[in-house]
py3Dmol code that shows the C-alpha trace and the ligand (Angstrom):
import py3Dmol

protein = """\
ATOM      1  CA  UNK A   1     102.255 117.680  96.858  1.00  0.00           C
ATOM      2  CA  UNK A   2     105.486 118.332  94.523  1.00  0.00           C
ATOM      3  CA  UNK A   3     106.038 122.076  94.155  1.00  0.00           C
ATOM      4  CA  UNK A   4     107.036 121.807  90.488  1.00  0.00           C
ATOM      5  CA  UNK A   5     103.054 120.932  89.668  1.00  0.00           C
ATOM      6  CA  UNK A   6     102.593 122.009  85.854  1.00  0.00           C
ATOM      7  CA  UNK A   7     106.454 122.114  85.468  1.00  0.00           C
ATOM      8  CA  UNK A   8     106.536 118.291  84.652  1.00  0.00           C
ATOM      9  CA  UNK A   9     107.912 117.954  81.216  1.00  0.00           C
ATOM     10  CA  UNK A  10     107.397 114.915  79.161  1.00  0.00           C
ATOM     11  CA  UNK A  11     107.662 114.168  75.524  1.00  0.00           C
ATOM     12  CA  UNK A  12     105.784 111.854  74.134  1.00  0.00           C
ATOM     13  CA  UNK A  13     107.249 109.299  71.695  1.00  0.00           C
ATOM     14  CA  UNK A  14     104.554 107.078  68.620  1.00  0.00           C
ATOM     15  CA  UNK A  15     104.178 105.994  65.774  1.00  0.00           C
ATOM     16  CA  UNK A  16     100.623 105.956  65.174  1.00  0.00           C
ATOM     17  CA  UNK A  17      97.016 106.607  65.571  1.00  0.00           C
ATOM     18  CA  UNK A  18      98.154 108.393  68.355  1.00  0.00           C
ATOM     19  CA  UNK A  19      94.836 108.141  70.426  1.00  0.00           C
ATOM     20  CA  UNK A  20      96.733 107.583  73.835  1.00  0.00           C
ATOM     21  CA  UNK A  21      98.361 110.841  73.033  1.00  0.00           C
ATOM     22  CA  UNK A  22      94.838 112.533  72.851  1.00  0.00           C
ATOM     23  CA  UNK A  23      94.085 111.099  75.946  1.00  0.00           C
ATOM     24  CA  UNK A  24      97.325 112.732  77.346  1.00  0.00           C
ATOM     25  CA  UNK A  25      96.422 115.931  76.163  1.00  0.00           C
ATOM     26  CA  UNK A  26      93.053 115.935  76.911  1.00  0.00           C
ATOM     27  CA  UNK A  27      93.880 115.128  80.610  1.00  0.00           C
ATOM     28  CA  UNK A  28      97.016 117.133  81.096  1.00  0.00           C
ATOM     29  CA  UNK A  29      96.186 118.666  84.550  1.00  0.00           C
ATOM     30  CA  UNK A  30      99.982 118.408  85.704  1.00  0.00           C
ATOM     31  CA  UNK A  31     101.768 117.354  83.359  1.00  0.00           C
ATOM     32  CA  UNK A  32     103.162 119.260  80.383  1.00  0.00           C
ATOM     33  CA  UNK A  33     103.543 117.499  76.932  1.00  0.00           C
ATOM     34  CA  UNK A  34     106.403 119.709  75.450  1.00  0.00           C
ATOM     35  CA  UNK A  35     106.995 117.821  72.286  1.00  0.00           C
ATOM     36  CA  UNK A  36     105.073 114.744  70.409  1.00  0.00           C
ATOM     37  CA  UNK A  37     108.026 112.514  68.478  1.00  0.00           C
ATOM     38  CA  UNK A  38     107.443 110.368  65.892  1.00  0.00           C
ATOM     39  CA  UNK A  39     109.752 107.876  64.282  1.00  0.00           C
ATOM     40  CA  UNK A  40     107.158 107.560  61.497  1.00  0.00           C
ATOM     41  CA  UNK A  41     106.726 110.956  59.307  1.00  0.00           C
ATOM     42  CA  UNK A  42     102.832 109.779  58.411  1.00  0.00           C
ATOM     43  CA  UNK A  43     101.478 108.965  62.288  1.00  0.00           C
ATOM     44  CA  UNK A  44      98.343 110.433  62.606  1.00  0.00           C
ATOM     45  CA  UNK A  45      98.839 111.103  65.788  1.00  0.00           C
ATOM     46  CA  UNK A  46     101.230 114.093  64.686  1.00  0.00           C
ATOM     47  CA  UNK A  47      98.572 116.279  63.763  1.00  0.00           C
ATOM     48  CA  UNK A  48      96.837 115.779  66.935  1.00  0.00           C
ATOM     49  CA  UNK A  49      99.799 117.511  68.681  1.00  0.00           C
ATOM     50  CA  UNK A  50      99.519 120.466  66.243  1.00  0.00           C
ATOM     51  CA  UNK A  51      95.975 120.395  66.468  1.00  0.00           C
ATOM     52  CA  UNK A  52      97.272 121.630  70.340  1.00  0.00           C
ATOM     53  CA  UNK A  53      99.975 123.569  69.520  1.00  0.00           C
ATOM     54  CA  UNK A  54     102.300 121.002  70.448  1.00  0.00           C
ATOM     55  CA  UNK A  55     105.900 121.198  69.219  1.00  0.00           C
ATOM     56  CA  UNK A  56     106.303 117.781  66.758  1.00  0.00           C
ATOM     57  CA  UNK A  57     109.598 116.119  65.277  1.00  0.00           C
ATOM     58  CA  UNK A  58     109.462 113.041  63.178  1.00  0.00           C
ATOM     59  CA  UNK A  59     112.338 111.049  61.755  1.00  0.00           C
ATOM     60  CA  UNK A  60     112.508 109.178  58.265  1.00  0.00           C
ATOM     61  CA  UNK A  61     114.298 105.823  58.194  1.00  0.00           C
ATOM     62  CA  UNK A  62     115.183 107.279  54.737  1.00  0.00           C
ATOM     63  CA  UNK A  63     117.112 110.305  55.746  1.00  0.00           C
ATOM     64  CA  UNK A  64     119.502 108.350  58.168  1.00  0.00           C
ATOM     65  CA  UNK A  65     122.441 105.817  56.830  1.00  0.00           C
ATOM     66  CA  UNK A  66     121.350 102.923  59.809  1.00  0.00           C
ATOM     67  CA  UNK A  67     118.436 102.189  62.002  1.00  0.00           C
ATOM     68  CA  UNK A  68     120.691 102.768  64.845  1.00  0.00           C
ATOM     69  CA  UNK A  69     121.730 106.770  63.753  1.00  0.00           C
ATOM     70  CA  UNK A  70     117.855 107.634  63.425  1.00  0.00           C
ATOM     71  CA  UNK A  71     117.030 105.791  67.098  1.00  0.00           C
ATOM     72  CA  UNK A  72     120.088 107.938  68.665  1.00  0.00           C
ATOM     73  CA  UNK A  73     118.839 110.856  67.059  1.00  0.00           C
ATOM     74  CA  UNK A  74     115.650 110.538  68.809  1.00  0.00           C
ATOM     75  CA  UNK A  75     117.176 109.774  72.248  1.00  0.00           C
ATOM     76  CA  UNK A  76     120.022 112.873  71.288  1.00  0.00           C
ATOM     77  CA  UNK A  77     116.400 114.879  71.130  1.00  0.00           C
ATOM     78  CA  UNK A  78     114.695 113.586  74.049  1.00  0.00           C
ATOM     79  CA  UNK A  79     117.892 114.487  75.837  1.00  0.00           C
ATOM     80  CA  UNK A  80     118.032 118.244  74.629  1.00  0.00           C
ATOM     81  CA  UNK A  81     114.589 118.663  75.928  1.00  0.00           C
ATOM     82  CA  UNK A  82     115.342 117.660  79.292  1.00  0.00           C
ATOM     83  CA  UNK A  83     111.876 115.954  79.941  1.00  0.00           C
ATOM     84  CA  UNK A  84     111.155 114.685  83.122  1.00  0.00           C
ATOM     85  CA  UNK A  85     109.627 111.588  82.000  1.00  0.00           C
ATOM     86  CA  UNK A  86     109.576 109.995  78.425  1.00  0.00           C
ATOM     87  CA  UNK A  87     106.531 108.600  77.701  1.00  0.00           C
ATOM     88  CA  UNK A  88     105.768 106.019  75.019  1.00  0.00           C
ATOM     89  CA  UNK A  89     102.408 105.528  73.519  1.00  0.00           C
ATOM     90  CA  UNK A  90     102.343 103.464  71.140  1.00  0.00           C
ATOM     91  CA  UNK A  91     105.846 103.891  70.021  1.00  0.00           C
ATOM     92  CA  UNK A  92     107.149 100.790  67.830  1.00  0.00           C
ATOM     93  CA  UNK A  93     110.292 100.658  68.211  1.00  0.00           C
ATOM     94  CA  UNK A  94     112.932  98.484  70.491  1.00  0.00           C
ATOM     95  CA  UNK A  95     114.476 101.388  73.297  1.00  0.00           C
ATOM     96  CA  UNK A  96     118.435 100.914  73.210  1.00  0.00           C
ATOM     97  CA  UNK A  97     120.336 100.297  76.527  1.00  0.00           C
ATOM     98  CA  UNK A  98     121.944 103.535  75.821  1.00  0.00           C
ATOM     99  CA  UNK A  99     118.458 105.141  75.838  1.00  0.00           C
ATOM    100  CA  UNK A 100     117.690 103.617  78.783  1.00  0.00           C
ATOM    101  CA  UNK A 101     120.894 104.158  80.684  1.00  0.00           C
ATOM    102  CA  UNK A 102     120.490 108.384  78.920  1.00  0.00           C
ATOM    103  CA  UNK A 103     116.835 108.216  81.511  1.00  0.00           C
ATOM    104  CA  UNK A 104     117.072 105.692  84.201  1.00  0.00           C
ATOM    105  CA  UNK A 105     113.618 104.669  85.768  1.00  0.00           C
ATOM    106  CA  UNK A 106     112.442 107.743  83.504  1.00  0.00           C
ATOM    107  CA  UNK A 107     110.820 106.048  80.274  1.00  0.00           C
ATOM    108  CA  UNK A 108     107.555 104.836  81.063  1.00  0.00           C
ATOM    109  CA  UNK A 109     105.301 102.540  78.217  1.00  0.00           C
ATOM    110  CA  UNK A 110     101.619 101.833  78.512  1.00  0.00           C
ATOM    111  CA  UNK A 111     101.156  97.747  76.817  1.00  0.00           C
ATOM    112  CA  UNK A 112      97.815  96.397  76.169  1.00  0.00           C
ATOM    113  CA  UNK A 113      97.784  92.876  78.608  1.00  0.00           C
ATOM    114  CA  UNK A 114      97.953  92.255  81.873  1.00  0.00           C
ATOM    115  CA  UNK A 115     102.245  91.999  82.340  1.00  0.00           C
ATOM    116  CA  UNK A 116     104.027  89.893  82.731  1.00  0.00           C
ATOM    117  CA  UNK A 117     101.282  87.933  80.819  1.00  0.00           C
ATOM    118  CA  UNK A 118     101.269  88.452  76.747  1.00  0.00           C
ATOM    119  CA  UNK A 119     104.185  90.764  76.482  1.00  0.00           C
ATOM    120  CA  UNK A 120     105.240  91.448  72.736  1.00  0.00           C
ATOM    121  CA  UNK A 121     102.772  92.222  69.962  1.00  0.00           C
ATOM    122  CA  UNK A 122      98.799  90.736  68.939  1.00  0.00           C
ATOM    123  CA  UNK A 123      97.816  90.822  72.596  1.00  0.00           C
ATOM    124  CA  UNK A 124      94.056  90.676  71.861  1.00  0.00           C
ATOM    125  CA  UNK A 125      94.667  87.666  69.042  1.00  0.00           C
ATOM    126  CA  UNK A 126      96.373  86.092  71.912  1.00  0.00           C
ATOM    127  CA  UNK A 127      94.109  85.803  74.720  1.00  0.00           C
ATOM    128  CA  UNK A 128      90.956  85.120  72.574  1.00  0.00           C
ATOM    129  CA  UNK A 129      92.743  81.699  71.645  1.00  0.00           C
ATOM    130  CA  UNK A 130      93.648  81.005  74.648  1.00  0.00           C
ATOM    131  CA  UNK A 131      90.438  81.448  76.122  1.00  0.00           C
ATOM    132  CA  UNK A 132      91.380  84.296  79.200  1.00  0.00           C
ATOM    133  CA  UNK A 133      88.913  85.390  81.262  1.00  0.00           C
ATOM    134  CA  UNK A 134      90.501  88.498  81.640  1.00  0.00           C
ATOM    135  CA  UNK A 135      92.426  90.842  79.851  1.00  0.00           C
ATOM    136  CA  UNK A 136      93.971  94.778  80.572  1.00  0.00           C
ATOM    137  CA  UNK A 137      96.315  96.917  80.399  1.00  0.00           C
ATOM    138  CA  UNK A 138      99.690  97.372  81.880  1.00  0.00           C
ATOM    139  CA  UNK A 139     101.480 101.185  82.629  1.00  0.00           C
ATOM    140  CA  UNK A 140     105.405 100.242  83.046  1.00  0.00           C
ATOM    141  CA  UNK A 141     108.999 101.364  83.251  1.00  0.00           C
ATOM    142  CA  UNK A 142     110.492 100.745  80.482  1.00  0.00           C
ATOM    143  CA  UNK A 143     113.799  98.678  80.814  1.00  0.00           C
ATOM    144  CA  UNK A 144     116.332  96.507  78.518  1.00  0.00           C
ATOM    145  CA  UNK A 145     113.796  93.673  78.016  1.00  0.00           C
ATOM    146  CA  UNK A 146     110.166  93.379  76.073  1.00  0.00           C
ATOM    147  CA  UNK A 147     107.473  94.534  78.405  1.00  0.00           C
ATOM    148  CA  UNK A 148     109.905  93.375  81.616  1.00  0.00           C
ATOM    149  CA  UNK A 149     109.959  96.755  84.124  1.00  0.00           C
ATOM    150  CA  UNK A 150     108.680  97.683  86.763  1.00  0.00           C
ATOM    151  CA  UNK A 151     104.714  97.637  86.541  1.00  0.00           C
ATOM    152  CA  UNK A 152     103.306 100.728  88.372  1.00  0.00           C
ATOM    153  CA  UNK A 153      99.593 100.262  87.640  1.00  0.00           C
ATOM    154  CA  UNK A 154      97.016  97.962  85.437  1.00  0.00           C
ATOM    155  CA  UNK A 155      93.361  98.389  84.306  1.00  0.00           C
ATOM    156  CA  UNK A 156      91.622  94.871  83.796  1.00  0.00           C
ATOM    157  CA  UNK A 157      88.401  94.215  81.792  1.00  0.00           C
ATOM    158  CA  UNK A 158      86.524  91.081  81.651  1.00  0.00           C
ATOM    159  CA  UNK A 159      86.662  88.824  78.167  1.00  0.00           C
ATOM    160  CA  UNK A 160      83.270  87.779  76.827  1.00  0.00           C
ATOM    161  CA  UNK A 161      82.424  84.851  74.543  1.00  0.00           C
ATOM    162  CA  UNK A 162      81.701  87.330  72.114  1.00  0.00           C
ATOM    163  CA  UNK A 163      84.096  89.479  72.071  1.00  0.00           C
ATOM    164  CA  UNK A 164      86.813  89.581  68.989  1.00  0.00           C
ATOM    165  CA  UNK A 165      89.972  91.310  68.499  1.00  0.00           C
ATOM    166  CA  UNK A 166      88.453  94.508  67.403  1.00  0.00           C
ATOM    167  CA  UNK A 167      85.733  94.595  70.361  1.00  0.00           C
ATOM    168  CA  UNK A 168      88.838  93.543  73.200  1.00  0.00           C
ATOM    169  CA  UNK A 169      90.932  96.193  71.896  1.00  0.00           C
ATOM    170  CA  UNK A 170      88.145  98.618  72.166  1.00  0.00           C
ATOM    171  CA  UNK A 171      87.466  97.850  75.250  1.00  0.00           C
ATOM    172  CA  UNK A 172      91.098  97.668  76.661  1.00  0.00           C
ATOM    173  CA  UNK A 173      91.962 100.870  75.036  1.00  0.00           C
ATOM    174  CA  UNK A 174      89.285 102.653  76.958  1.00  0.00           C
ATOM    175  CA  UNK A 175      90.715 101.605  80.442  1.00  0.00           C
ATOM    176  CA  UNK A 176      94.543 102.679  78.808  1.00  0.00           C
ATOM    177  CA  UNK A 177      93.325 106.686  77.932  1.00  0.00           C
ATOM    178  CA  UNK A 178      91.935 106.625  81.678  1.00  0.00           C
ATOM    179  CA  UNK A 179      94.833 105.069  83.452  1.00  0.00           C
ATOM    180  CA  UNK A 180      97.610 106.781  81.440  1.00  0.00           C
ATOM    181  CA  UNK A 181      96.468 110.268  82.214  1.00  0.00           C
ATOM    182  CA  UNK A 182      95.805 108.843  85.511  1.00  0.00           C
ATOM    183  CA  UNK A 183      99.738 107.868  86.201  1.00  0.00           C
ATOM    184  CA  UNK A 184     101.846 111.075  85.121  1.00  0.00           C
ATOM    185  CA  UNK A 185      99.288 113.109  86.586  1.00  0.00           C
ATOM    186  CA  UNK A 186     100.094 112.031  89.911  1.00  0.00           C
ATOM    187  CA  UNK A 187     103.737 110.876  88.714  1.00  0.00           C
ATOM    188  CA  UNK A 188     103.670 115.061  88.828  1.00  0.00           C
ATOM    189  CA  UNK A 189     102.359 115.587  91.787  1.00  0.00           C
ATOM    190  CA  UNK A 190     104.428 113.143  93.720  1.00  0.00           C
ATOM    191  CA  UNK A 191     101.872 111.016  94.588  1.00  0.00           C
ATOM    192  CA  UNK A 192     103.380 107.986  92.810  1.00  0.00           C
ATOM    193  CA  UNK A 193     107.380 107.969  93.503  1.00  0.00           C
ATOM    194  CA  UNK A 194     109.203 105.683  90.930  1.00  0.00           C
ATOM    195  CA  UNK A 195     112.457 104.079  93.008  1.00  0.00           C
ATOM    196  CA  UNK A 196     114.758 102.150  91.760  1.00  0.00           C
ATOM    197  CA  UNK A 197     113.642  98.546  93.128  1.00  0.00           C
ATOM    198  CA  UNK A 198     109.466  99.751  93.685  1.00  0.00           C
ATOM    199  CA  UNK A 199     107.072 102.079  93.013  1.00  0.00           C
ATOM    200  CA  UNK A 200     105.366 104.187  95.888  1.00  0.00           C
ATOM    201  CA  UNK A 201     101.760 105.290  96.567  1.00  0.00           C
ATOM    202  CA  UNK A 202     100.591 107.685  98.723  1.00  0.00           C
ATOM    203  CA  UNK A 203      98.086 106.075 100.999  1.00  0.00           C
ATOM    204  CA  UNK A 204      95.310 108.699  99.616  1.00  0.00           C
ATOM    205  CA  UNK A 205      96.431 107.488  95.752  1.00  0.00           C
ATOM    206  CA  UNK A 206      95.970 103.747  97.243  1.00  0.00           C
ATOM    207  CA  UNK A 207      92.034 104.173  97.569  1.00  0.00           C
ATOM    208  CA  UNK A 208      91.259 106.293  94.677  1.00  0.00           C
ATOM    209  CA  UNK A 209      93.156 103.489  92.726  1.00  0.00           C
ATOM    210  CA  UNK A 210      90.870 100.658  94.121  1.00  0.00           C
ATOM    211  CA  UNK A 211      88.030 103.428  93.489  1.00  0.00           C
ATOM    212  CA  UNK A 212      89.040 103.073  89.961  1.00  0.00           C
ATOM    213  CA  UNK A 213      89.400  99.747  89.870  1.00  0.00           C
ATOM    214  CA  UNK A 214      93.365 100.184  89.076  1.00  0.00           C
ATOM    215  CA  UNK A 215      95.504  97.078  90.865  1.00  0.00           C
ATOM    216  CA  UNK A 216      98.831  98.880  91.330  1.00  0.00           C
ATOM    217  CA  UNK A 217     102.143  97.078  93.030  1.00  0.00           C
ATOM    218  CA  UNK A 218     101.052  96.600  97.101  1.00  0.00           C
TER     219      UNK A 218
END
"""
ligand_1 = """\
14
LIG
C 97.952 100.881 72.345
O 97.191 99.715 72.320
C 99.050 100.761 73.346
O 98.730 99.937 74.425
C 100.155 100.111 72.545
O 100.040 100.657 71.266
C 98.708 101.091 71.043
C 98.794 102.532 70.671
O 97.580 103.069 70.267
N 101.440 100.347 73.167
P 97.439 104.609 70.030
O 98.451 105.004 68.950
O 97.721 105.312 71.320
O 96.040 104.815 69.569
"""
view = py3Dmol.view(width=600, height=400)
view.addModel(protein, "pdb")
view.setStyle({"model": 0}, {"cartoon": {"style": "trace"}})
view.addModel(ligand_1, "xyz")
view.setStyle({"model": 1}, {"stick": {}})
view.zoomTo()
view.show()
């Protein structure tokens, strides 16, 4: 087990509801969240940090002259607070090369399908019309594509006939506040090792994943 348990920093970047980041907090065992980031002043999610004493920083399009000053501004912040990892949750906005390059293998994003099927946005829409059996959610490393890295672990639920968007994306969202948590926890610990070309399980993390019925890379 890493010796630096409940020294893992991460900072959390949304732009919303923010209900992954309550799962985060809620299931912090390892991990510590030292700052919530928003690049939307009104994300509800914001006050959920507070709520938990949880430093919080958001950024108005408004106050900067181009897109591309407020998105280095954010990674100029993430990079002050020296964060072990840089997790998204539901963060909407594109992560620049330069952001990338600023945390290699060090940005992580949770997506709701099962990658590399239905990257990109309406995921639920998407597999109701085209009929899927099955649908999920993906944990990733974030790299220069659109839902392309590496995929370190996925939660799948079944699709019913009568399921719609809003009862999919209920469903999917409960396995994504387990298997979030789930990941940096042991991301702290050691017990998942991100390389460059793979991602490593111990052999104890192996069967506790197929206990949770979490397919991760083999
Ligand atoms: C989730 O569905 C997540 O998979 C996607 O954005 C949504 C964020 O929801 N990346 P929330 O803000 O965490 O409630």
């Amino acid at each position: 087990m890493n010796s630096n348990v409940n020294n893992y920093k991460i900072v959390v970047l949304i732009s919303g509801r923010g209900s992954n980041l309550a799962a985060l907090i809620k299931d912090s065992k390892y991990f510590k969240i030292i700052e919530v980031l928003s690049n939307k002043p009104e994300a509800t999610g914001l006050q959920l940090a507070k709520n938990s004493a949880i430093p919080t920083k958001s950024y108005r399009r408004s106050d900067f002259q181009s897109l591309a000053q407020m998105k280095s501004a954010i990674k100029d912040r993430c990079f002050e607070l020296e964060p072990d990892l840089v997790v998204l949750a539901g963060f909407m906005q594109i992560i620049e090369p330069d952001f990338i390059a600023a945390f290699p293998n060090r940005i992580l994003n949770i997506h709701p399908s099962l990658l590399p099927a239905y990257p990109g946005l309406d995921t639920h829409a998407r597999v109701l019309a085209a009929q899927e059996k099955k649908h999920g959610c993906s944990v990733h490393v974030v790299d220069t594509g659109i839902d392309t890295g590496k995929i370190i672990a996925q939660a799948a639920v079944d699709v019913a006939a009568k399921d719609t968007e809003e009862t999919l994306a209920a469903k999917v969202l409960a396995r994504e506040h387990q298997i979030y948590p789930w990941v940096l926890n042991n991301l702290a610990i050691g017990e998942i090792r991100l390389l460059d070309k793979q991602v490593v399980f111990s052999d104890s993390l192996k069967q506790q994943a197929k206990q949770l019925g979490f397919n991760i890379p083999i």
